[in-house]
N, C-alpha and C positions, 0 to 999 in steps of 0.2 A: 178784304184779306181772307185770304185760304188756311187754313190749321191743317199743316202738312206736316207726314214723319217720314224722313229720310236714312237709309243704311245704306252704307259704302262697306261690304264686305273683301278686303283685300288679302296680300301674302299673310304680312306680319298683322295686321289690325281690324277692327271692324269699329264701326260708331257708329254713332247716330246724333242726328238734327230734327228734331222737335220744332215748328219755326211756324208766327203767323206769316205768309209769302204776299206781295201785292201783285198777280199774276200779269199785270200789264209794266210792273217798270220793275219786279224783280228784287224789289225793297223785302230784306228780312227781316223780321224781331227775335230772335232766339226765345225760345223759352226753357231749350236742355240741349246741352250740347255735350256729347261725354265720347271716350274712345277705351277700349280695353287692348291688349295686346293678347291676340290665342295663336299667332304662329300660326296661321290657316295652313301655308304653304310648306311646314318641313316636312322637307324631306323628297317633295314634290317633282322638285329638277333631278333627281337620282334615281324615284321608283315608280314614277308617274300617274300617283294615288294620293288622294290623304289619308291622313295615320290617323286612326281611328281615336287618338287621343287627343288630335288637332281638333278635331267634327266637334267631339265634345266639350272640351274649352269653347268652340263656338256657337255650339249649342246653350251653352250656362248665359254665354253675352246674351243672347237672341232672349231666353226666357226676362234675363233681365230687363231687358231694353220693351218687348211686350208686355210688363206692367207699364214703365214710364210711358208708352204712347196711350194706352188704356185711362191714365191717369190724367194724362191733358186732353185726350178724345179726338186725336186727329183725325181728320176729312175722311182724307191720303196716307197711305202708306204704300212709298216704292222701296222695292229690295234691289239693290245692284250688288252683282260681283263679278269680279273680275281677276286676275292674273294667274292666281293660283286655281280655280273653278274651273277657268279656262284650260289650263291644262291636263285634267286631271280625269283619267279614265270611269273614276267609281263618282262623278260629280252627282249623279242620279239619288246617292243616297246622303247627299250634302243637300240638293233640291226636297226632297223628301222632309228632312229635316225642318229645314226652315220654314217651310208649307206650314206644320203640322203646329209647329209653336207660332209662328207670327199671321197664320191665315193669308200671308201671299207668296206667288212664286216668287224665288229671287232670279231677277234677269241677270246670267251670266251673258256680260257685252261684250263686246269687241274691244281692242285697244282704239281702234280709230273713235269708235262711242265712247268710250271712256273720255279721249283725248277734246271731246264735244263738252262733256260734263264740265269736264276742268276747266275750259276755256270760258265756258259761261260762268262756273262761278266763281273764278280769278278775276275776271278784266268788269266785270259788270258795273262796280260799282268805280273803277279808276277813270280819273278822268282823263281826257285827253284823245287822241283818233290817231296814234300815233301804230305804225307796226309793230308789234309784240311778240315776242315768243316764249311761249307758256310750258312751262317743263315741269312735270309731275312725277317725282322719285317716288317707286314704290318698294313694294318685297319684293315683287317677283317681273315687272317690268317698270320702265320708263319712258312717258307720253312726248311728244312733240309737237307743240301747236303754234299758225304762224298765222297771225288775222291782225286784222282792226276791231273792228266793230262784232265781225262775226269772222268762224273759222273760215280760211284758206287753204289752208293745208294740214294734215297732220298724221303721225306714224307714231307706232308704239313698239319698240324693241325692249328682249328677255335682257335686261341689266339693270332688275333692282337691287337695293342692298342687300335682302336673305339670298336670291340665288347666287348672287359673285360670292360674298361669304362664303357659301357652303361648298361652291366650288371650286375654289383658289384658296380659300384663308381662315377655316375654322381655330382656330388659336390663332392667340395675341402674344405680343406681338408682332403685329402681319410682317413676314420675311422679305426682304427686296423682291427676289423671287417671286415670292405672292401678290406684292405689290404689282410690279411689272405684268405680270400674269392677266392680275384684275385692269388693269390700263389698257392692256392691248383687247381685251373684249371692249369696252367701253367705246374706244378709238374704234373697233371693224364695226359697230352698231351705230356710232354716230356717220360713217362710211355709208352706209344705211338708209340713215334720216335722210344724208343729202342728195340721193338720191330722188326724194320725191317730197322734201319738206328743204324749203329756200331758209334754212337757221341764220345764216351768216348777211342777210335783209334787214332784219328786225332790229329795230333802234333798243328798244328796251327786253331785257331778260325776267321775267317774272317765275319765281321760284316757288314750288308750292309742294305739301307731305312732311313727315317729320324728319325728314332728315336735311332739308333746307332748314326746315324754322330751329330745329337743334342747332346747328351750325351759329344762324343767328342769336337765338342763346349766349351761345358761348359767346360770341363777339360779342355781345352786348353788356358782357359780363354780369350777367343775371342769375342769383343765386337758386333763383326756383324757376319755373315757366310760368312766364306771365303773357299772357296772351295781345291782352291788348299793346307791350312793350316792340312785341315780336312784328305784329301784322302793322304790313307797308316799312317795316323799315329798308336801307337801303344799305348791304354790306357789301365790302369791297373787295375785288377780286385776290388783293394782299391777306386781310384775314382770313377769308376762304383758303387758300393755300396753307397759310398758316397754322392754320384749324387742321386743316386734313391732313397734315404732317403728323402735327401732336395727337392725334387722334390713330393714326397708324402705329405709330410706336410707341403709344402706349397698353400698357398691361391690363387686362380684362379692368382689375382692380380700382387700377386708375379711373379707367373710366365710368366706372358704379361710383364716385366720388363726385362724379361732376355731377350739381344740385339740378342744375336747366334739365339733366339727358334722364327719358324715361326709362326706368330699369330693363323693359324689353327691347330696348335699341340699343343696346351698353355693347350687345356682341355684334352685332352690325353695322354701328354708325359709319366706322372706317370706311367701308363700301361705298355709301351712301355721299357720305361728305366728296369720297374720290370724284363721284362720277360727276356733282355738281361743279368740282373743280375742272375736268375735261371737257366739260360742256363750256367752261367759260373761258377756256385757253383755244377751243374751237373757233367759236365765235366772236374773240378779240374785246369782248364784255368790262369792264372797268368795278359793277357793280352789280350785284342781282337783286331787284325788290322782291321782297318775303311777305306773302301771303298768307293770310290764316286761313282766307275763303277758298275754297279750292273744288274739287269732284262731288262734294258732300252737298254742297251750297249750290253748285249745278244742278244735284239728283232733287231738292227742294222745289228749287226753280220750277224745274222740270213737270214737274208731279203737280205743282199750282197749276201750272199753264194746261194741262191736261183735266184739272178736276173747274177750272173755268168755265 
């Protein structure tokens, strides 16, 4: 076993995974697993920078998180980031940054690498060799991936929940209009996908990020977020819709009330939960299984198999 530390630096979130890895079959043991919300990406799809208030929200996580690896003495430590990094003209003193507190660069990827991560660490552990298609809702984009065993295909388009929010629907609750708005991006990007990712193949839907496993939440009717309740379950394309209904129309308020949803997803989820629902009225889906393992559990993976 490898003692690897893992960060997934995204729009809305950053974490990290602390994890002994078994770099031949990919078996974790968690030893910390934690996530903060610092809104890496506002602001980002409007002025093509981040806001210097962002950095350091995500600076405060990064200090934090280099004691906990310090503390367990990882091997490994890989930095990924992705959506918001990636587009953002001044990323240089974002790299800068995290150099200085965590002693490594952080790899800003691609979405298709991205969409690599998620794939390995969604399906790895499922059994079965069946076609898959692996969908990872973020802030600021969302991955597509279409494999068995390993990827086949995969594309990564700008419609995560903080960019459609920010663009279409900053108040709640979201207007027809808005709604409509946020649908028809979703609809010309999954246009996109199918262009060069076969979605509408894949026997199984796997769902992974917080705005899948929220959704499941709800449907599961869980009064806090319980991890282990969430990951592999299997919800159905009825309360999906359902969910995203109530979820659009309701009032900010409302939705700081529901115990599952993290107070930094309260303004976004609407987006989020939408797009899950267009992806599964695309591809004629019945159910989506919800993953807790996802890009973060790839980037571990990853990091093992390289300190091998």
């Amino acid at each position: 076993m490898t003692r690897v530390a893992a960060v997934d630096c995204g729009t809305n979130s950053i974490r990290l995974l602390v994890a002994d890895v078994d770099p031949v079959t990919g078996r974790l043991v968690d030893l910390d697993r934690r996530m903060t919300i610092v809104r890496l990406g506002q602001g980002v799809d409007r002025t093509g920078r981040l806001a210097p208030e962002a950095l350091e929200r995500t600076f405060a996580a990064c200090r934090e998180y280099a004691a906990v690896i310090k503390e367990h003495g990882a091997e490994k430590v890989r930095f990924v980031a992705t959506s918001a990094s990636r587009d953002a003209e001044n990323r240089d003193a974002f790299t800068r940054g995290v150099l200085d507190i965590l002693g490594v660069e952080p790899e800003v990827i691609t979405g298709e690498q991205e969409a690599e991560f998620s794939f390995t660490g969604a399906t790895r552990e499922l059994p079965g060799h069946e076609e898959r298609l692996v969908v990872d809702i973020g802030g600021g984009s969302t991955e597509f991936v279409v494999g068995h065993r390993q990827v086949e295909a995969a594309r990564s388009v700008d419609i995560g929940c903080v960019r459609l929010t920010e663009r279409h629907a900053p108040d709640s609750p979201a207007t027809p209009e808005q709604i409509a708005a946020i649908t028809a991006d979703i609809d010309a990007a999954l246009d996109l996908v199918e262009e060069t990712v076969p979605i509408r193949e894949a026997r199984t839907l796997v769902g992974l990020a917080g705005s899948v496993t929220t959704v499941a939440g709800i449907a599961l009717g869980l009064d806090t977020y319980v991890s282990s309740a969430i990951h592999h379950s299997r919800i159905s394309f009825e309360d999906v819709e359902r969910i995203t209904g109530e979820l659009l129309h309701s009032t900010h308020d409302e939705r700081a009330a529901i115990g599952v949803l993290h107070p930094g997803r309260v303004d976004v989820i609407g987006a989020g939960a939408l797009v899950l629902l267009q992806i599964m009225k695309r591809i004629g889906v019945r159910e989506v299984v919800v993953s807790e393992h996802d890009i973060l559990d790839g980037i571990a993976i990853k990091a093992a198999e390289g300190a091998a």
